[in-house]
N, C-alpha and C positions, 0 to 999 in steps of 0.2 A: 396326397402330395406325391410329386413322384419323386424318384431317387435322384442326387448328384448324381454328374458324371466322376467317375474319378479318374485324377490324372493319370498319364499314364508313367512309367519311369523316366527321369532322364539320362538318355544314348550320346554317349558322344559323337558315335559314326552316323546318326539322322542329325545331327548338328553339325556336322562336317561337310557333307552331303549337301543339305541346306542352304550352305553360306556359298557352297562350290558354284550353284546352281544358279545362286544371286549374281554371283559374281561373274563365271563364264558363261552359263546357259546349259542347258538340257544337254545330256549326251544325245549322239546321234541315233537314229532307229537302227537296230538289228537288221542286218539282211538275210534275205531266206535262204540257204545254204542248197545249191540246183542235188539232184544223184548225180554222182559220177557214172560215165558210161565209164564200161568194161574197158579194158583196151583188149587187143588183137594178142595171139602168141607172140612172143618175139623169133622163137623157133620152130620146123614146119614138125609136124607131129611125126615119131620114127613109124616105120613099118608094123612092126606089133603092133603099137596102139592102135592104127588103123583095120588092123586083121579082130584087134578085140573090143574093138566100138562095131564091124557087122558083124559077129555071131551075136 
């Protein structure tokens, strides 16, 4: 013979959940969240920085 299932606990938040679900319908799908591009400096780079970005 094989074995019973055995119940599982009862949850109030999957009974909540549940009824919601009857009641309104399914949440909507997640959407895919794009990468942000970088933005631009807002400032133009000083003189040094530019002397110690060529060496």
């Amino acid at each position: 013979m094989t074995k019973k299932k055995k119940p599982k606990p009862f949850r109030a938040v999957t009974a909540v959940k549940a009824l919601a679900r009857e009641r309104i319908g399914a949440p909507k799908a997640g959407q895919v969240v794009k990468e942000k591009t970088r933005k631009p400096e807002k400032h133009k780079p000083t003189l040094q920085k530019i002397l110690t970005d060529l060496s």
